[in-house]
Backbone as CSV, one residue per row, in Angstrom:
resi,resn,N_x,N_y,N_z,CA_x,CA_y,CA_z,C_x,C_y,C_z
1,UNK,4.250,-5.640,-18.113,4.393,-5.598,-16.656,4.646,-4.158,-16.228
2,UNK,3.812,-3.621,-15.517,3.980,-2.597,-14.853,4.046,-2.436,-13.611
3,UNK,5.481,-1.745,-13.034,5.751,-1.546,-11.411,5.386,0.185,-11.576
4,UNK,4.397,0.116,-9.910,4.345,1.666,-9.640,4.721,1.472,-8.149
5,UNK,5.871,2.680,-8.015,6.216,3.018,-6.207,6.830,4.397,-6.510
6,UNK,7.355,4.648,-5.364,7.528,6.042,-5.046,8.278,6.007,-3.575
7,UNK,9.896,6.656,-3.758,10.502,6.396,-2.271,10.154,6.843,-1.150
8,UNK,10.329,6.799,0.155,9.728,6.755,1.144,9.841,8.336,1.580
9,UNK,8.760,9.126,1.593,8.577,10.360,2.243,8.514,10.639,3.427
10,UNK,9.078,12.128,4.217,9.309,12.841,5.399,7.693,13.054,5.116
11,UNK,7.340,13.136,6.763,5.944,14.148,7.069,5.862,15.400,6.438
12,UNK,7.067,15.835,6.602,7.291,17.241,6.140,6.832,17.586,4.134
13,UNK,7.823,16.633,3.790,7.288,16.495,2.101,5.636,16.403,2.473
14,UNK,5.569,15.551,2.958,3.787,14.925,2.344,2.982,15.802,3.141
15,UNK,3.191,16.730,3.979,2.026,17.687,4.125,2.424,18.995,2.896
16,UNK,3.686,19.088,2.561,3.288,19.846,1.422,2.772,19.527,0.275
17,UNK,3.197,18.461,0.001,2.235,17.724,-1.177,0.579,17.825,-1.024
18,UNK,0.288,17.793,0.306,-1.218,18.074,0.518,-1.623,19.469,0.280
19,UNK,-0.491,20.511,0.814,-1.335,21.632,0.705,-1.219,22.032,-1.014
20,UNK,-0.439,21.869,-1.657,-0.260,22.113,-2.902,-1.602,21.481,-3.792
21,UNK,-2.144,20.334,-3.259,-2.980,19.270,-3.936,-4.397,20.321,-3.712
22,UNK,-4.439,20.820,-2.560,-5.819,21.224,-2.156,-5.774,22.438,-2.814
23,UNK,-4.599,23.452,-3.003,-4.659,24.514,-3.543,-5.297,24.606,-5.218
24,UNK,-4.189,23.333,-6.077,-4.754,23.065,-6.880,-6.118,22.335,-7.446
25,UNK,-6.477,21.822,-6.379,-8.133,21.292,-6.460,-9.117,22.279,-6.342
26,UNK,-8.623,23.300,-5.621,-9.673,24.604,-5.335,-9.273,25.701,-6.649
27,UNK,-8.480,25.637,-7.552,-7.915,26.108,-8.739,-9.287,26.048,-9.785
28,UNK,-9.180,24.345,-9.756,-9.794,23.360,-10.835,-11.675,23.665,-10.452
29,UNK,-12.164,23.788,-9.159,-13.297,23.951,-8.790,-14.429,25.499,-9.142
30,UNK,-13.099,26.400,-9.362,-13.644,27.589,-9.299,-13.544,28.657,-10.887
31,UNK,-14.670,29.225,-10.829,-14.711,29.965,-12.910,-13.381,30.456,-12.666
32,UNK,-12.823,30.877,-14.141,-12.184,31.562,-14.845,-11.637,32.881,-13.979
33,UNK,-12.797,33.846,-14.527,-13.174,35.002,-13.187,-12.471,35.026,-12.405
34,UNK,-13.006,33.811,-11.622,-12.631,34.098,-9.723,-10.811,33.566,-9.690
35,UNK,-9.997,33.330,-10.252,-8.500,33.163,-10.446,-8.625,34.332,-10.934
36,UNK,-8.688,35.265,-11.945,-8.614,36.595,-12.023,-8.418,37.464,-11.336
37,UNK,-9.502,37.115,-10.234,-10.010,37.854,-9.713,-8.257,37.928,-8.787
38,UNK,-8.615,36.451,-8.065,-6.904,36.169,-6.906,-5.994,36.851,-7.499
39,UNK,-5.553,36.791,-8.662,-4.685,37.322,-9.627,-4.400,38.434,-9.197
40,UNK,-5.370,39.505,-9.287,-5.267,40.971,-9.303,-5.243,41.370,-7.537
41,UNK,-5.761,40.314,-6.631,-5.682,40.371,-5.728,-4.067,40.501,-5.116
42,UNK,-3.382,39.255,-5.894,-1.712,39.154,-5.371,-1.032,40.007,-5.895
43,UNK,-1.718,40.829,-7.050,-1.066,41.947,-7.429,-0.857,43.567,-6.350
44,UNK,-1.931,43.500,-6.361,-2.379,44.672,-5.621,-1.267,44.263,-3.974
45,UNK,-1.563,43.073,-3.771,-0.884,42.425,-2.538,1.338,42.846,-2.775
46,UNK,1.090,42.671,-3.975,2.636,42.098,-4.026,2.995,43.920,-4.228
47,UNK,2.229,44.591,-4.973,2.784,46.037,-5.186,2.910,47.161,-3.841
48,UNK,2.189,46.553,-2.843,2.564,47.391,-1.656,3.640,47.286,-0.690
49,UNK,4.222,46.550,-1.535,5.979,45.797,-0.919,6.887,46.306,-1.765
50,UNK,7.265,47.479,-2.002,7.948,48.208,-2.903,9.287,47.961,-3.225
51,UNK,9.745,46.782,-2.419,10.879,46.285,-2.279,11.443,45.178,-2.937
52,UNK,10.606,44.862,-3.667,9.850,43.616,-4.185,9.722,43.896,-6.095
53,UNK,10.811,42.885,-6.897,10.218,43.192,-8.093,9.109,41.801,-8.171
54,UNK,7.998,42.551,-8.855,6.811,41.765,-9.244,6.999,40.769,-10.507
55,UNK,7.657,39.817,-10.249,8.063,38.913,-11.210,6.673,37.310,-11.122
56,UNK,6.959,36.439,-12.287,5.716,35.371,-12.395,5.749,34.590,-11.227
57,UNK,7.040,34.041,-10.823,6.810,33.033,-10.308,6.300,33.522,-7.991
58,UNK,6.550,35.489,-8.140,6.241,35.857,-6.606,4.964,35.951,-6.829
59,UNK,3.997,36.053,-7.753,2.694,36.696,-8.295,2.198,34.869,-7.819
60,UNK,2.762,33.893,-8.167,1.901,32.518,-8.543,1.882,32.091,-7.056
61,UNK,3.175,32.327,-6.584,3.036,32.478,-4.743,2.301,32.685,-4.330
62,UNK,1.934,34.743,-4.320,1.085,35.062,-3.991,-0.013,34.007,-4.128
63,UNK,-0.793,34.175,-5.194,-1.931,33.688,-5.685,-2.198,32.249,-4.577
64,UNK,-0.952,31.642,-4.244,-1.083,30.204,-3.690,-1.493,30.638,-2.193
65,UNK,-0.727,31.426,-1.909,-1.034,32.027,0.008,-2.281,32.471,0.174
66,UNK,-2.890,33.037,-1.083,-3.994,34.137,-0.856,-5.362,33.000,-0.520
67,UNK,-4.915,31.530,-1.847,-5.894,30.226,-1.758,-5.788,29.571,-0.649
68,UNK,-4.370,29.350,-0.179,-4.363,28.616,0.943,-4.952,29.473,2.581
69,UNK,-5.110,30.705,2.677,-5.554,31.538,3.494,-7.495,31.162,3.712
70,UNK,-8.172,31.318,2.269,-9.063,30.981,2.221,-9.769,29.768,2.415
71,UNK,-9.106,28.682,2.093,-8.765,27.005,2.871,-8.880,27.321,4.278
72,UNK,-8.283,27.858,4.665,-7.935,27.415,6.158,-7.505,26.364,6.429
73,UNK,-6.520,26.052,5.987,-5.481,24.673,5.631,-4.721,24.126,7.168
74,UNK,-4.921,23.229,7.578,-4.402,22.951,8.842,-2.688,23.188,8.872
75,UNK,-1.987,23.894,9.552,-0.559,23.663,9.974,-0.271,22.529,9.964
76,UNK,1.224,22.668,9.893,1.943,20.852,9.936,1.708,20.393,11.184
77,UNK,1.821,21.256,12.210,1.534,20.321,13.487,0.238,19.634,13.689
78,UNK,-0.787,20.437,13.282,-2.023,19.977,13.190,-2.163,18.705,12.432
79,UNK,-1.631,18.743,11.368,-1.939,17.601,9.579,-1.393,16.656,10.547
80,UNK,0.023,16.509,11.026,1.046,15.802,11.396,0.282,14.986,12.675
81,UNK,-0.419,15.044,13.354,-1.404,14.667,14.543,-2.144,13.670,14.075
82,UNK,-3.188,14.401,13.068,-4.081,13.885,12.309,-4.039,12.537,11.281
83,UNK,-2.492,12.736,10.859,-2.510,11.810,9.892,-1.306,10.222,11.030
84,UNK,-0.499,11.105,11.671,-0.404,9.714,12.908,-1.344,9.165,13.865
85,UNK,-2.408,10.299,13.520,-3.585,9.027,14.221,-4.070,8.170,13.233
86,UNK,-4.074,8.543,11.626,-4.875,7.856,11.100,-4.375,6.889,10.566
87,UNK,-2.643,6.704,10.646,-1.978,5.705,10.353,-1.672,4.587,11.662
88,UNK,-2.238,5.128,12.654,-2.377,4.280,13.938,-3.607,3.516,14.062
89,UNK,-4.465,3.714,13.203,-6.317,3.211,12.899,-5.595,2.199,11.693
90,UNK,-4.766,2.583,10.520,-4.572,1.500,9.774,-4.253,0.499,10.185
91,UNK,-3.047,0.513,11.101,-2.002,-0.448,11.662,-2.942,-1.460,12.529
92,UNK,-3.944,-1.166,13.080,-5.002,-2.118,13.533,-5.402,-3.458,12.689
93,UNK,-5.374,-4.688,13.397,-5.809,-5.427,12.419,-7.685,-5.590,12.548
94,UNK,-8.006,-4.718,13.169,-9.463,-4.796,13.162,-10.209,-3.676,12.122
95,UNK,-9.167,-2.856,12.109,-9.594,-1.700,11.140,-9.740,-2.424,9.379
96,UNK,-9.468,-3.937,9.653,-9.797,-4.614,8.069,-10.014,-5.919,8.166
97,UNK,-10.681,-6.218,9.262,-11.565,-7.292,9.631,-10.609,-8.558,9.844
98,UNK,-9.391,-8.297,10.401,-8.614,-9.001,10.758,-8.657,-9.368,12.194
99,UNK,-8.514,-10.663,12.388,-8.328,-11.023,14.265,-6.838,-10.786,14.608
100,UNK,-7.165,-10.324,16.030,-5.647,-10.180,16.191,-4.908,-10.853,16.224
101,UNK,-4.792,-12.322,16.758,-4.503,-13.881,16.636,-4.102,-14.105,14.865
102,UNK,-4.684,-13.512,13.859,-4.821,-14.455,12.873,-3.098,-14.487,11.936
103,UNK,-3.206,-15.129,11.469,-1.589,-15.696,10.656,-1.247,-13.756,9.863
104,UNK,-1.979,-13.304,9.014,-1.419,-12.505,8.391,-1.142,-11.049,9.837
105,UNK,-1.793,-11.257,10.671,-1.096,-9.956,11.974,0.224,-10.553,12.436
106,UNK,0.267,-11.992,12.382,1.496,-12.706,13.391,1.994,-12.682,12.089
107,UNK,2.208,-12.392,11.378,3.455,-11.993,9.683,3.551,-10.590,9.949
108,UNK,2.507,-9.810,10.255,2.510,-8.244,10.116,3.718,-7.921,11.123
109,UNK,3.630,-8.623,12.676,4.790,-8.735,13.914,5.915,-9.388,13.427
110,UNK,6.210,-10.174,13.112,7.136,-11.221,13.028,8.202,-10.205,11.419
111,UNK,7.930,-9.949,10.598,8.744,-9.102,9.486,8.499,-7.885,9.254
112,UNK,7.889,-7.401,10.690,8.572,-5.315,10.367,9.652,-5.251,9.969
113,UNK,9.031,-3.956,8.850,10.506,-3.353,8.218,11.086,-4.437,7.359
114,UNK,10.308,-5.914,7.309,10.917,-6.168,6.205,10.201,-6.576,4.917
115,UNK,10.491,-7.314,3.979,9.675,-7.316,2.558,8.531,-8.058,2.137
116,UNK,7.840,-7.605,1.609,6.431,-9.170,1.756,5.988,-8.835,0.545
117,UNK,5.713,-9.822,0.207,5.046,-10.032,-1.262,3.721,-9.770,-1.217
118,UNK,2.645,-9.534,-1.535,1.610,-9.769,-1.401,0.768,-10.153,-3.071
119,UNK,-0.029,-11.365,-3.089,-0.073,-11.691,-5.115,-1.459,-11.720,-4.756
120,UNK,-2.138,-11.335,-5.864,-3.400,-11.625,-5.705,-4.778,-10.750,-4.782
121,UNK,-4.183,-10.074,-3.958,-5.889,-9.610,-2.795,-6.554,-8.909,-3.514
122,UNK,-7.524,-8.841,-3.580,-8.940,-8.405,-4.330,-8.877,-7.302,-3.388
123,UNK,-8.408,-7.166,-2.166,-8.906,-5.708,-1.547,-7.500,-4.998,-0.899
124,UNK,-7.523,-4.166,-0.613,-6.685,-3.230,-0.844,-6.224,-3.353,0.932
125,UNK,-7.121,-3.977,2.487,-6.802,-4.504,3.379,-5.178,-5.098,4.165
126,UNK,-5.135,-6.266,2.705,-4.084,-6.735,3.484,-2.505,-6.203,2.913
127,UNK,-2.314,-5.127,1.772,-1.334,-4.365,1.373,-1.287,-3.607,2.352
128,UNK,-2.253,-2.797,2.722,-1.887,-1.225,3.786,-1.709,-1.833,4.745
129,UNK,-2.495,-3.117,5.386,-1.830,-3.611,6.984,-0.640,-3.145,7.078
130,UNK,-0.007,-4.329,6.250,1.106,-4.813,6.232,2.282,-3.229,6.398
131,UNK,1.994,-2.892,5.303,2.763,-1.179,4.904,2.713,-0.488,6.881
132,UNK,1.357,-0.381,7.416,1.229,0.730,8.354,1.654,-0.029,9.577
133,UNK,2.636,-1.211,9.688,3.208,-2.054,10.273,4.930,-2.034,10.453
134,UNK,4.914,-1.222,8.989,6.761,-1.300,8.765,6.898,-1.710,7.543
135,UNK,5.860,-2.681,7.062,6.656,-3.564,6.269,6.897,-2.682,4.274
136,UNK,8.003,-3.321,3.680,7.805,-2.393,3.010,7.053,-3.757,1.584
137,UNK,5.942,-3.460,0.795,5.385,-4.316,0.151,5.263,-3.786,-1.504
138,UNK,5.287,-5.719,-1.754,5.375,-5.657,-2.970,3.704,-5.900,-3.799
139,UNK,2.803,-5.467,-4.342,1.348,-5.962,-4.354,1.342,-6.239,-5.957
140,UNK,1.073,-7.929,-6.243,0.635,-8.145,-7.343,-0.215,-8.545,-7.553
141,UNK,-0.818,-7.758,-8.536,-2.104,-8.057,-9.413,-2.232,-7.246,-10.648
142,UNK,-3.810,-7.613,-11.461,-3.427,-7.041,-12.725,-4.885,-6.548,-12.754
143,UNK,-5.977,-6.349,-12.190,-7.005,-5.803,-11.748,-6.284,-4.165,-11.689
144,UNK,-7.033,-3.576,-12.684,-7.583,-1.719,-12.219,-7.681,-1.238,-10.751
145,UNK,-9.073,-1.383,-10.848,-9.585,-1.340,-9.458,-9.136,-1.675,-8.552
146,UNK,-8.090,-2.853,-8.083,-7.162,-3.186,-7.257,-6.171,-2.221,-6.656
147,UNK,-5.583,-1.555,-8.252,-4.411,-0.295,-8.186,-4.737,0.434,-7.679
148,UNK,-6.135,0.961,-7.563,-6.106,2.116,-7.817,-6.807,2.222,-6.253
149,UNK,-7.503,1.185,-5.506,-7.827,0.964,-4.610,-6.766,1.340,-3.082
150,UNK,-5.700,0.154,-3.487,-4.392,0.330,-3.160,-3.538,1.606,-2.841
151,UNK,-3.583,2.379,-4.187,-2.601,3.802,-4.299,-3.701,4.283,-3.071
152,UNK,-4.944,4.790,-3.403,-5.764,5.583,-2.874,-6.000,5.458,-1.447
153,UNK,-5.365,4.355,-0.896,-5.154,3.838,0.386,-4.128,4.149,1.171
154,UNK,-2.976,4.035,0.042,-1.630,4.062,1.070,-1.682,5.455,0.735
155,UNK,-2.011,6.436,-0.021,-1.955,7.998,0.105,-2.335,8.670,0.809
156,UNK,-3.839,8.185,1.267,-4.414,8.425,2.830,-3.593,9.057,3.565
157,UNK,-2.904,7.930,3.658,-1.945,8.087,4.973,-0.496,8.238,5.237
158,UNK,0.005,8.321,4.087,1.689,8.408,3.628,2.340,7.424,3.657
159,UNK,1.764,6.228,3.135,2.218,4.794,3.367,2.755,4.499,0.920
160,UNK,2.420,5.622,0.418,2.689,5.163,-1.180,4.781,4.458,-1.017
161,UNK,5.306,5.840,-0.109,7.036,5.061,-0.111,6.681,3.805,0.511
162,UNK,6.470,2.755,0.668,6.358,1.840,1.322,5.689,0.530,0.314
163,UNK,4.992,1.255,-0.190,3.985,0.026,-1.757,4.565,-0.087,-2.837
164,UNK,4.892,-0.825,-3.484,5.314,-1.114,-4.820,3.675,-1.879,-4.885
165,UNK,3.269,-1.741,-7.001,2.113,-2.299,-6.921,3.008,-2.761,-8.532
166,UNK,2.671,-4.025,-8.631,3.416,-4.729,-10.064,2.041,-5.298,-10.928
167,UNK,1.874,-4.497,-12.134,0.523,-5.241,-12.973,1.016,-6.515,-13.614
168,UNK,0.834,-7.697,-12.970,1.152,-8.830,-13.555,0.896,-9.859,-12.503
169,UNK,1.012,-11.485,-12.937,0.364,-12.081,-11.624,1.520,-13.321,-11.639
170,UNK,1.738,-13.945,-10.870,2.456,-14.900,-10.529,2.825,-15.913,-11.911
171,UNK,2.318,-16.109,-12.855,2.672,-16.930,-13.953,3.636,-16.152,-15.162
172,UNK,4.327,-14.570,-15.036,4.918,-13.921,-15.840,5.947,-12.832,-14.875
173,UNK,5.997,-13.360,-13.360,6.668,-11.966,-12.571,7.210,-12.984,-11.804
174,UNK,8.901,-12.881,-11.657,9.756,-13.280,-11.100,10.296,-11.917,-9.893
175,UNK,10.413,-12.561,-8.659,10.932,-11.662,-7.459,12.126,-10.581,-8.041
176,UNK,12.610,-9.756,-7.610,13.510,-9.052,-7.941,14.498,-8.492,-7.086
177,UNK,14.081,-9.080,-5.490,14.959,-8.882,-4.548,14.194,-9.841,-3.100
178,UNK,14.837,-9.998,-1.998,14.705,-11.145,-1.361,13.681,-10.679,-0.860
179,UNK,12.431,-11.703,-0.459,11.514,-11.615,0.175,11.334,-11.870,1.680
180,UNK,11.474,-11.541,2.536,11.035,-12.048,4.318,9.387,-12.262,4.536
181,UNK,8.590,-12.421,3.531,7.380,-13.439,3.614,6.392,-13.090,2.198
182,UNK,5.291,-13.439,2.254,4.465,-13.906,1.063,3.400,-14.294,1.547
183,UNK,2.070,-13.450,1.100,0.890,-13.506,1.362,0.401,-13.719,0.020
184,UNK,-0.146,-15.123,-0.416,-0.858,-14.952,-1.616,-2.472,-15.496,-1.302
185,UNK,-2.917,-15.170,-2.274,-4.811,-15.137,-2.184,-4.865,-16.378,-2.911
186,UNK,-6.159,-16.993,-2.996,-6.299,-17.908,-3.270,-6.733,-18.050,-4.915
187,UNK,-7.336,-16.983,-5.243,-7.140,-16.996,-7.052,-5.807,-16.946,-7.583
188,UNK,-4.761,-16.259,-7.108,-3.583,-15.783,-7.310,-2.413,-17.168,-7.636
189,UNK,-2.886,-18.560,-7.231,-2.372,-19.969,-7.320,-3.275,-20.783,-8.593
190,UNK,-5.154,-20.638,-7.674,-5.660,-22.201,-8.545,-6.030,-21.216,-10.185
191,UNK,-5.690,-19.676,-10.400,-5.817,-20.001,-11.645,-4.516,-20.069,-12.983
192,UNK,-3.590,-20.864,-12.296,-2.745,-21.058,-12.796,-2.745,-22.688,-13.135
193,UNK,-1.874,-23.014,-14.143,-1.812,-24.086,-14.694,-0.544,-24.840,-13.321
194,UNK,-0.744,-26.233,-13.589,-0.076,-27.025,-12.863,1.647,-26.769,-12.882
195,UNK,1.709,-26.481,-14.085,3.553,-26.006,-14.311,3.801,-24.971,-14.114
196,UNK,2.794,-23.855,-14.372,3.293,-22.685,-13.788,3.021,-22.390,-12.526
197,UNK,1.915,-23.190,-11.576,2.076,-22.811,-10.566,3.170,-23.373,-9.475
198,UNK,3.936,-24.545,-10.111,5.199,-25.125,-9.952,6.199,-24.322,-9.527
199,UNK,6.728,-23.349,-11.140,7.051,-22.808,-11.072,7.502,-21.577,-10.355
200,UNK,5.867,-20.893,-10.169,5.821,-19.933,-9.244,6.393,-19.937,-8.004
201,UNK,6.181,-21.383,-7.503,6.464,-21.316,-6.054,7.359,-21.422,-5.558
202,UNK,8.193,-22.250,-6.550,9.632,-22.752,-6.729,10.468,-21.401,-6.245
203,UNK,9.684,-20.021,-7.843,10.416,-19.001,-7.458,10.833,-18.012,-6.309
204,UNK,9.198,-18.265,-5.820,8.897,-17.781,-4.480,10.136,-18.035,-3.631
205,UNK,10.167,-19.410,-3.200,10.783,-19.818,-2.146,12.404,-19.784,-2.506
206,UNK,12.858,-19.672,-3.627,13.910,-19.391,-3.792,14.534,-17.919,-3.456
207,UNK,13.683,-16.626,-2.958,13.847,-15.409,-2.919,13.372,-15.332,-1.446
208,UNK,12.909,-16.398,-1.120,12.312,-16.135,0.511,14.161,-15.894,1.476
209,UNK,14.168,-15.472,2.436,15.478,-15.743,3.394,14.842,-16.415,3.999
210,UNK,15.984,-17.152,4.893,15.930,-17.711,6.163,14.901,-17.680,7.153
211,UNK,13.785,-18.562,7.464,13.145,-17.675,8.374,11.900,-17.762,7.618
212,UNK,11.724,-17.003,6.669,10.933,-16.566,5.904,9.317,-17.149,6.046
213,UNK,8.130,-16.487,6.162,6.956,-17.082,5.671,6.008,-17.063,4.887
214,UNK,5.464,-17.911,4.230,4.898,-17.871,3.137,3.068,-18.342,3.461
215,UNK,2.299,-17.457,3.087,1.032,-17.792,3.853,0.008,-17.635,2.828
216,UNK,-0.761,-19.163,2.363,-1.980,-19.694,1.354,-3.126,-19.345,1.812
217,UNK,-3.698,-18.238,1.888,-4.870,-18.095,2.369,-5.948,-19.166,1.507
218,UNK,-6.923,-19.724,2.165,-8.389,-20.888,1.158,-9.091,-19.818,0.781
219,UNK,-9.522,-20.604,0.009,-10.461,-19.522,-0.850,-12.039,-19.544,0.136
220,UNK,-13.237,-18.528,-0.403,-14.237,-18.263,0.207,-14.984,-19.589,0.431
221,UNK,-16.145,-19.520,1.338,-16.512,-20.720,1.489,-15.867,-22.037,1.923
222,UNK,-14.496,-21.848,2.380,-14.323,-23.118,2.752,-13.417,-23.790,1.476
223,UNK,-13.823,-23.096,0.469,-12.813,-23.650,-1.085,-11.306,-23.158,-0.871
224,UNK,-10.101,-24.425,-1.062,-8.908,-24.135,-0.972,-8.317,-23.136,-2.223
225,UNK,-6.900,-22.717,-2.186,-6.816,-22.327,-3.052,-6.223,-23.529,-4.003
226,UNK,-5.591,-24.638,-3.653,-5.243,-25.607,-4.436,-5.469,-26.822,-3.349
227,UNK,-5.093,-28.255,-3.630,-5.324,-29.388,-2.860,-4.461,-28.847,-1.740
228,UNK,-4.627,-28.761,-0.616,-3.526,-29.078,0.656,-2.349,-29.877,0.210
229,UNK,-2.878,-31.237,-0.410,-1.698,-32.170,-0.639,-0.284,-31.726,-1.380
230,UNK,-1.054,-31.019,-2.562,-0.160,-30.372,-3.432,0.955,-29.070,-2.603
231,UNK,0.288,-28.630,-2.063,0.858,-27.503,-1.259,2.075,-28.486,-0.256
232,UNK,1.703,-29.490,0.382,2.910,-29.766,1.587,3.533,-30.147,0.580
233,UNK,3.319,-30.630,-0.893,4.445,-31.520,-1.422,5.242,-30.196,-2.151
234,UNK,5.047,-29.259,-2.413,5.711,-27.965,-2.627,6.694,-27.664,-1.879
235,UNK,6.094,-27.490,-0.446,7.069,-26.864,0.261,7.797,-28.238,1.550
236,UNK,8.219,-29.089,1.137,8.844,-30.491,1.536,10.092,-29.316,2.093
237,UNK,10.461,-29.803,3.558,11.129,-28.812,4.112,11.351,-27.777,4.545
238,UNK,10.008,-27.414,4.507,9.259,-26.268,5.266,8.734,-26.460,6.127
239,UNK,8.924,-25.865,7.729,8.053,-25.879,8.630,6.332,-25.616,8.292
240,UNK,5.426,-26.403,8.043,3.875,-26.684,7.806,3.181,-26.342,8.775
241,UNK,2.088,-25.539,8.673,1.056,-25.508,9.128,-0.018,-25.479,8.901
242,UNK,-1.560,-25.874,9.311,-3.068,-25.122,8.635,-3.597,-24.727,9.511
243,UNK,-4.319,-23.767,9.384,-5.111,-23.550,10.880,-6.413,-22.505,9.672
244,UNK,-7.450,-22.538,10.766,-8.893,-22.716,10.082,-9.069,-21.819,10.535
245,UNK,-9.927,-20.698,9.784,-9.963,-19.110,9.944,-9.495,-18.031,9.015
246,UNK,-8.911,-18.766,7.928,-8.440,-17.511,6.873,-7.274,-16.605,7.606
247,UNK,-7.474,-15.826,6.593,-6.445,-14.308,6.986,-7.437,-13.529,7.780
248,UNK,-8.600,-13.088,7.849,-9.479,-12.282,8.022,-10.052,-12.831,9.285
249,UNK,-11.855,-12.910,9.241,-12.733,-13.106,10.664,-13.120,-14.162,9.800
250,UNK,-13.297,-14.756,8.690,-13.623,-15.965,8.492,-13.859,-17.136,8.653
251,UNK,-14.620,-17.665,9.531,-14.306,-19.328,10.097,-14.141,-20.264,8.706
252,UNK,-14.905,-19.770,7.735,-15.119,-21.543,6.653,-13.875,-21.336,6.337
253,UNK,-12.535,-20.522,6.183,-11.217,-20.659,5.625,-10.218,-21.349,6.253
254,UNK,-9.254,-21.840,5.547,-8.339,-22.913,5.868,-6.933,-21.680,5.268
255,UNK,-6.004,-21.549,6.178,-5.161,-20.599,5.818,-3.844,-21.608,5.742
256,UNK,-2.544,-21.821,4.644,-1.389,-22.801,4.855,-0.328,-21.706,4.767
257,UNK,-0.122,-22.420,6.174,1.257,-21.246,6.305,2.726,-22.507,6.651
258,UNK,3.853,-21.758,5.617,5.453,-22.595,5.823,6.260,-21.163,6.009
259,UNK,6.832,-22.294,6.981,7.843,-21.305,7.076,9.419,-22.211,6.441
260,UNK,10.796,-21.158,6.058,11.463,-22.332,5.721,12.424,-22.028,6.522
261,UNK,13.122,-23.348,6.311,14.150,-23.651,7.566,15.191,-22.827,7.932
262,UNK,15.687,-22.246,8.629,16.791,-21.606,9.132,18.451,-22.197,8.810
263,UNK,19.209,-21.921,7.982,20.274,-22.995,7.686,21.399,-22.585,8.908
């Protein structure tokens, strides 16, 4: 089982993390030579400051100002614009083929700022919603491409403090702190065995609070992720619902959403 996160970053950190990233990408892009070349450049730069001993780590400076000059690297005010617009395009539920009406936006409103599970999504959509909403999320699956989909998403936009991504799937990963809702996919249940998916849900709802909702998206086509029947007899004491439409723009989906009772 592998957990990857990273605590929640200032604008300020994560535009330096950018300019450092680009400096070193333009490092990695260019011959031998031409770093030489910068080299002798920050030299020549650093020796007309006589005030100044020419030690490694003012020379590697240099070298970084001289790259980032040639970038033309946007200022923080600029980055800082740019990247709250582009975390204002995430937070859309249309920006991932979501209706605004649909169950996983009315979860996205209903538990800002608080914890959501998410098991199972094949796409990397309904993690960043959720994240560029408030919420802070937990994403399991054991798919590559999922991770890496995911990271490369919430980095975009400075949403990684906000993702936990756990390689493991509902039949070997127990909660580890309370949940305020649960979005699972529909592979993420029917390919589990009858006891462990028992299990699972059992655990689920034992980590849910008060309040809490838990939302079965059907699988494609109109295919559930398990019988309906099985599902109300799971959550016996849960406020029930189905409503037809998926998480997404989907009509053939059947989405089961409980909520549990308030004590």
């Amino acid at each position: 089982m592998r957990y990857m996160s990273q605590r929640p970053r200032s604008l300020r950190y994560e535009y330096e993390l950018f300019v450092e990233r680009e400096i070193e990408n333009y490092k990695e892009s260019i011959p031998r030579h031409a770093i030489l070349k910068i080299g002798d450049d920050a030299v020549q730069s650093l020796s007309s400051q006589a005030q100044l001993a020419l030690t490694e780590i003012l020379l590697c400076a240099e070298v970084d100002r001289i790259i980032r000059g040639r970038l033309r690297l946007p200022s923080f005010a600029t980055w800082r614009k740019r990247r709250l617009k582009a975390l204002r395009e995430f937070s859309r539920p249309e920006r991932w083929g979501l209706r605004p009406d649909s169950a996983l936006t009315r979860t996205a409103l209903s538990v800002a700022e608080g914890h959501v599970l998410v098991a199972g999504a094949s796409e990397e959509g309904t993690t960043i919603y959720l994240a560029a909403n408030g919420c802070a999320v937990t994403a399991l699956d054991t798919t590559e491409d999922v991770l890496e989909r995911v990271l490369n998403a919430a980095a975009e936009v400075g949403l990684t403090g906000r993702v936990r991504f756990v390689g493991a799937d509902l039949s070997n990963w127990s909660p580890d702190r309370p949940l305020n809702a649960v979005v699972v996919a529909a592979a993420a249940l029917s390919g589990l065995s009858i006891v462990d998916r028992a299990r699972a849900i059992e655990l689920l709802q034992q980590a849910t609070t008060a309040g809490g909702l838990h939302v079965v998206e059907g699988g494609a086509d109109g295919e559930e992720a398990l019988p309906l029947e099985e599902l109300r007899a799971s959550y016996h004491g849960w406020d029930i619902t189905v409503e037809r439409g998926g998480l997404g723009a989907g009509i053939g989906r059947e989405t089961f959403l409980a909520r549990k009772e308030v004590a």
